[in-house]
N, C-alpha and C positions, 0 to 999 in steps of 0.2 A: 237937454234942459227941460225943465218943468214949464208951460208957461203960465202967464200968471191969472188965467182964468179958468184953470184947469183946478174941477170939479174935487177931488181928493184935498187938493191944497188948500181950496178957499170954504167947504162944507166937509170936510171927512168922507162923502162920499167914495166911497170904494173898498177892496178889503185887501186882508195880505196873507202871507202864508210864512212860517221861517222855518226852514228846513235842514238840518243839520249833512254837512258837508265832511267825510272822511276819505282822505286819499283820494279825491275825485269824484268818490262816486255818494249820488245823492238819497241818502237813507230817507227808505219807506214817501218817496218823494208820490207816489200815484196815491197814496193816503190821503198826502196833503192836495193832492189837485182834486180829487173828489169833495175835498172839503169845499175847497175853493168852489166848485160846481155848482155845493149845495147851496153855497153862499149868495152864488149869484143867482141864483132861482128866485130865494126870497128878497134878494133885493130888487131883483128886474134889468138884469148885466147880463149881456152874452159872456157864456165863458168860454175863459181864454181856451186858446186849441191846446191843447199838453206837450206836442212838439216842439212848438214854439214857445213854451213857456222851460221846458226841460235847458232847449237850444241858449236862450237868454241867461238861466242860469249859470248854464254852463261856462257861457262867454263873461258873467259877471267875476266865476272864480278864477278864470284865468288873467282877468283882467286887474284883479286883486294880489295876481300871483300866490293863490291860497290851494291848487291843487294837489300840493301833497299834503296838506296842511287838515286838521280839526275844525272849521269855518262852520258859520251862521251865513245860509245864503237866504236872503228874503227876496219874495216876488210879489211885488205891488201891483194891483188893479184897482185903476182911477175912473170914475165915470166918464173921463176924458173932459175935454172943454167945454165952455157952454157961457152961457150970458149971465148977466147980475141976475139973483133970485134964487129961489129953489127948485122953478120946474127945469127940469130935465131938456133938453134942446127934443126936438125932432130930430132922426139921424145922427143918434148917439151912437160916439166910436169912441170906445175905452182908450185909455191908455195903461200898456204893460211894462214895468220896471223891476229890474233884478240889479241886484248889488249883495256882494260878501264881505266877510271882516272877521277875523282870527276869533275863535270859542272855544279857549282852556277851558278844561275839566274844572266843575267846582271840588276847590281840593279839600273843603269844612262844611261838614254839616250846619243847614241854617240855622238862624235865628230869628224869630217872626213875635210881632205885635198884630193885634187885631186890630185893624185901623177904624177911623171914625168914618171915611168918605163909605158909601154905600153903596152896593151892587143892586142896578135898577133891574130887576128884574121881569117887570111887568112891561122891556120893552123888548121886541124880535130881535134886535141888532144885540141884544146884552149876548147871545149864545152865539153869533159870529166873531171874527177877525176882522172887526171894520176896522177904518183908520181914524173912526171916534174916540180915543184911549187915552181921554184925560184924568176922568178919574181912577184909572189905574197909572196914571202920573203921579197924580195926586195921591195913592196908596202907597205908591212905594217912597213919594218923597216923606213922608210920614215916617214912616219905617225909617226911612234913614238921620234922619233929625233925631230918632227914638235909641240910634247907634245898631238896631238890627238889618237883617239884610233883604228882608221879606213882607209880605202884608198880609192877614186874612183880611177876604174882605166879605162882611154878613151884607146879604140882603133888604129891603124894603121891609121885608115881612122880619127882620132878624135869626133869620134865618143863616148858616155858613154856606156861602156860595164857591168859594175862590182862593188863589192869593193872587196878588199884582199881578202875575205873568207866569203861572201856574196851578195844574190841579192838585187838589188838595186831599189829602189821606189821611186816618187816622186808624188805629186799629185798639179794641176794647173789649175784653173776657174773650182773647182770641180769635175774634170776628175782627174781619177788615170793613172800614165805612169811608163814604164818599157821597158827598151832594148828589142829589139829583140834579139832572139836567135844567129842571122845571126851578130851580131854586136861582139861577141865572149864570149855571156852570159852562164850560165850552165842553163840546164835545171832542178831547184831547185826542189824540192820535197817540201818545202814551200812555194818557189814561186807559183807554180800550187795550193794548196789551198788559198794562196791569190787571186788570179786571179777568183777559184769557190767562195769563200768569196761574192767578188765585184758584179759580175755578181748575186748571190742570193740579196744583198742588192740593187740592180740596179743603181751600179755605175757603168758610163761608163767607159772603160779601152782599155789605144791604147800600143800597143806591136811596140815598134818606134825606127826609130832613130834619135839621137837627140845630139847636142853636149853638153857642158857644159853648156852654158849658160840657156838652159833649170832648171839647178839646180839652178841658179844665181836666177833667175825670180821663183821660184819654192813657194809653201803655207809651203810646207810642204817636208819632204824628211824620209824614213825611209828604214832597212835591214831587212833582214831574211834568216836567214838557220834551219837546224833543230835541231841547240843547242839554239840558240838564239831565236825561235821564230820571233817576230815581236819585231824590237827594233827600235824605233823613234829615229831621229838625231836632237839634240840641236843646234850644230853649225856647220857648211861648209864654208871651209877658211876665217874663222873668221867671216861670217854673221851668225848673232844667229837666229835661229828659235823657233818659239812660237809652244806650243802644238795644237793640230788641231783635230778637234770632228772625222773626217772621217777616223783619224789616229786608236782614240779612238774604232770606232766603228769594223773596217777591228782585232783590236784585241782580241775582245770580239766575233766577230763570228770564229776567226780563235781559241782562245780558248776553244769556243764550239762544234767544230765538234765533 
């Protein structure tokens, strides 16, 4: 049980990771714990030990009875308990939580709207996995009110940063594009083997910023995290898009590693 002065629950404080579960075993899982690492560097969080964070996992999928199964296992780190306020107690002791739950394949390329809510960019936390992720609530309930299944979501500066709960790709005069990090992107752990992908197939690839319009004018547009994979977008505010060979091919080597 969470209790109910536990820092995560009553300030967002803390961050998470979700990491994709096949037949047991926990894909590109040391990726995500280095994230996690980084994460807690800038926040000011001992991070968790990896053994025991692998171990908890572990115990989550089985306890979901999800081991042979396609599963989302997420692993929570909370600043632990503490008093009413924002400072931080003396003899801060995190708290670590793991929990899975069944991840079909998305079987249809999405559909996305550019939402109105705005990726804060100008603050540190926008580039981590905290458990501050209201307005990518707020992005995707958006999207779905709109009947799509996704969100871009532009920047302070309006700038493309995102969508709700993925990184975002576009590809133009055969060039692949993708936010900079600086624009309030996360550093995906799909994104990064997209990007080694491109560069083996020697597509060229600019890490930009770029506003909307860029998607308006775009061949092509697709997501990825590490439930999803590489999932191509059908339609963007209502302009349909056609499938695209470069799309095709960035999935078949990202398949392959």
């Amino acid at each position: 049980m969470i209790p109910p002065d536990d820092r995560g629950f009553t300030l967002g404080d803390g961050l998470f990771e979700t990491v994709l579960a096949q037949d047991g075993a926990l894909v590109r899982l040391e990726a995500h714990l280095d994230r996690l690492a980084s994460g807690c560097a800038t926040l000011g969080l001992p991070a968790p030990d990896p053994a025991e964070a692998r171990r908890r996992m572990r115990q989550a999928l089985a306890e979901a009875k999800l081991q042979g199964a396609r599963a989302a296992v997420r692993l929570t780190l909370t600043a632990g308990s503490g008093g009413r306020g924002l400072d931080r107690p003396d003899g801060l002791r995190p708290r670590m939580i793991a929990t899975a739950a069944a991840a079909p394949v998305a079987a249809t390329p999405a559909r996305l709207i550019t939402a109105e809510v705005r990726r804060n960019d100008q603050s540190p936390a926008t580039r981590l996995k905290t458990l501050s992720y209201l307005d990518n609530v707020l992005a995707r309930a958006e999207a779905r009110r709109s009947g799509a299944d996704e969100a871009v979501m532009v920047n302070t500066r309006g700038e493309l940063a995102c969508a709700a709960a993925a990184n975002l790709f576009w590809i133009s005069e055969g060039r692949l594009f993708t936010p900079a990090l600086e624009c309030g992107a996360l550093a995906g752990v799909t994104r990064a083997r997209v990007l080694a992908c491109a560069g083996e197939l020697g597509v060229a690839v600019g890490e930009t910023r770029a506003g909307p319009q860029a998607l308006a004018t775009a061949e092509a547009v697709f997501l990825t995290n590490a439930l999803i994979g590489l999932r191509p977008v059908a339609a963007l505010d209502g302009r349909s898009l056609s499938p695209h060979a470069l799309v095709a091919d960035l999935a078949r080597a990202l398949d392959a590693q």
